[in-house]
VEXDREN-2710 file (C-alpha; in Angstrom, 1 decimal):
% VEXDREN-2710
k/r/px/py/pz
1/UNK/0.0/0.0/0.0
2/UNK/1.2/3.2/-1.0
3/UNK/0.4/6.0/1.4
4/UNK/-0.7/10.1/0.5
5/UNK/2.2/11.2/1.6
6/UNK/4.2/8.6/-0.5
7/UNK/2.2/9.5/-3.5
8/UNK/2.8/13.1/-2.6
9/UNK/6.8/12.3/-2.2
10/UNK/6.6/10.1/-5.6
11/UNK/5.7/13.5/-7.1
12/UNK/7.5/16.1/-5.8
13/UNK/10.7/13.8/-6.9
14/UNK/9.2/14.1/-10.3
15/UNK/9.3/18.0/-10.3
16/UNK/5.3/18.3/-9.6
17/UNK/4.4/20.4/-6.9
18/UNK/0.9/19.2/-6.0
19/UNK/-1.5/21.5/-3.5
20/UNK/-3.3/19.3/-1.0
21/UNK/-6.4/20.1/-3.3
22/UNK/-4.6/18.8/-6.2
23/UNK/-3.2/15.5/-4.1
24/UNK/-7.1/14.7/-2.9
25/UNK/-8.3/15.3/-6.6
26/UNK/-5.9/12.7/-7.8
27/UNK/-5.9/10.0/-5.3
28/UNK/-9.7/10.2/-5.7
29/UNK/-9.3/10.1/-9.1
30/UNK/-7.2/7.2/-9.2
31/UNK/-8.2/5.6/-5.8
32/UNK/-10.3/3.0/-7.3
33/UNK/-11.3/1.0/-4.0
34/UNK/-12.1/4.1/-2.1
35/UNK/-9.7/3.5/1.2
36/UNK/-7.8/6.4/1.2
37/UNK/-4.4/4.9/0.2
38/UNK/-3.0/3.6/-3.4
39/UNK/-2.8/0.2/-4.1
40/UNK/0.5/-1.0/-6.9
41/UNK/-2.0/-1.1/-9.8
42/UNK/-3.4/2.1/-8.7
43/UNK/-0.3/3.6/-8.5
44/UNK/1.1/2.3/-12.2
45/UNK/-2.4/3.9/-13.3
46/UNK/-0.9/7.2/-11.9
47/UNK/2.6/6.9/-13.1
48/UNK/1.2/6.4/-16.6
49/UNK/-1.3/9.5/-16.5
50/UNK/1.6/11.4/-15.5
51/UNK/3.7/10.4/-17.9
52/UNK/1.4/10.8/-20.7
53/UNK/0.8/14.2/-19.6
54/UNK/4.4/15.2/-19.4
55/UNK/4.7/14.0/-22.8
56/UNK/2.6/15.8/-24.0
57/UNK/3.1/18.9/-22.1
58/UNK/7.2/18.0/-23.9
59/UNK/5.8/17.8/-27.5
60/UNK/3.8/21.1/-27.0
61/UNK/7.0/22.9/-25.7
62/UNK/8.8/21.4/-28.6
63/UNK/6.4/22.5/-31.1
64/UNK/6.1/25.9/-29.7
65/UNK/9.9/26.5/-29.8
66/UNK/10.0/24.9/-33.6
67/UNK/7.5/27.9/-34.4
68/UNK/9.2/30.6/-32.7
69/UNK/12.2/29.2/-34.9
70/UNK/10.0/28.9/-38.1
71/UNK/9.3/32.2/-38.6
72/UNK/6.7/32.3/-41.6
73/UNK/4.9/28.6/-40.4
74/UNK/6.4/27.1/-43.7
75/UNK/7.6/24.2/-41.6
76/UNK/11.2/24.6/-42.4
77/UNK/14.3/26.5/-40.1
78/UNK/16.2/28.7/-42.5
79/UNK/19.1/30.6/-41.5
80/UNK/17.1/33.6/-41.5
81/UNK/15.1/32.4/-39.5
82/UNK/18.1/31.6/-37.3
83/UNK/19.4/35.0/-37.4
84/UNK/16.1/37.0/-36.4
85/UNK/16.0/34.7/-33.1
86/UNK/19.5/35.4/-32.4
87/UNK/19.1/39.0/-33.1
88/UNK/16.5/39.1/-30.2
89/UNK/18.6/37.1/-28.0
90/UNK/21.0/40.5/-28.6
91/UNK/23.7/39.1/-30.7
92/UNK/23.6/40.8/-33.7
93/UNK/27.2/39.9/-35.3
94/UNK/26.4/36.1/-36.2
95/UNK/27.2/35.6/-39.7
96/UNK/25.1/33.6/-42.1
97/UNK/27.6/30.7/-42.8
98/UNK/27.6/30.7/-38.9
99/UNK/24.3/30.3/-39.0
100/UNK/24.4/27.7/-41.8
101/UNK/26.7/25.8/-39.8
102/UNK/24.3/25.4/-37.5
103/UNK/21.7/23.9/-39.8
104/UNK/24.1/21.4/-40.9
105/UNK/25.1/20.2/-37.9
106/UNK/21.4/20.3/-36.5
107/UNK/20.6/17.5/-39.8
108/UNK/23.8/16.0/-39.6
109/UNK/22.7/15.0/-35.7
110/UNK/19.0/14.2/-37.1
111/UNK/19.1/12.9/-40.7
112/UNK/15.7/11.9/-40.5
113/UNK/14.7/15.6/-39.9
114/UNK/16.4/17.0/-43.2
115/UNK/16.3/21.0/-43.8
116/UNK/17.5/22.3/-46.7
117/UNK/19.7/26.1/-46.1
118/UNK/17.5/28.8/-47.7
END
């Protein structure tokens, strides 16, 4: 049997931070048998919520920061692209083979996810 305040240290290990509100919500939510503690297949229900939602909480940062990089939504990184990002970050003296470099070595590490410089 897995105890609230094991289930409450299971998380905080995990980087959540959950209220007390938040910690009754979800052992009700996953307390099937109702006594107050988690039982193991309770608490592999749990673990696999949370790590689907960290998954997808992962692939929505990812996508986010792809956009921010892929400045007119075409679905491709060009150097320009590059360059106005770095240019907000405050350097403004990056070259564009610099740049291109960077696109290389980005595909070279992920052939899969091939880019061709623009």
């Amino acid at each position: 049997v897995i105890t609230r305040s094991e289930v409450s240290t299971v998380l905080k290990t995990l980087g959540q931070a959950p209220t007390e509100a938040e910690l009754d919500l979800l052992i009700g939510e996953i307390d099937s048998d109702g006594d107050g503690n988690i039982n193991p297949s309770e608490f592999k229900s749990m673990m696999i919520r949370l790590i689907e939602s960290n998954e997808k909480d992962e692939s929505d940062f990812h996508r986010a920061t792809f956009n921010e990089f892929d400045r007119n939504g075409d679905g491709w990184i060009k150097w320009k692209d590059l360059q106005v990002v770095f240019q907000k970050l405050g350097d403004h003296d990056i070259t564009q083979e610099e740049l291109k470099e960077m696109i290389r070595d980005a595909t070279k590490a992920n052939p899969e996810q091939s880019n061709p410089l623009r």
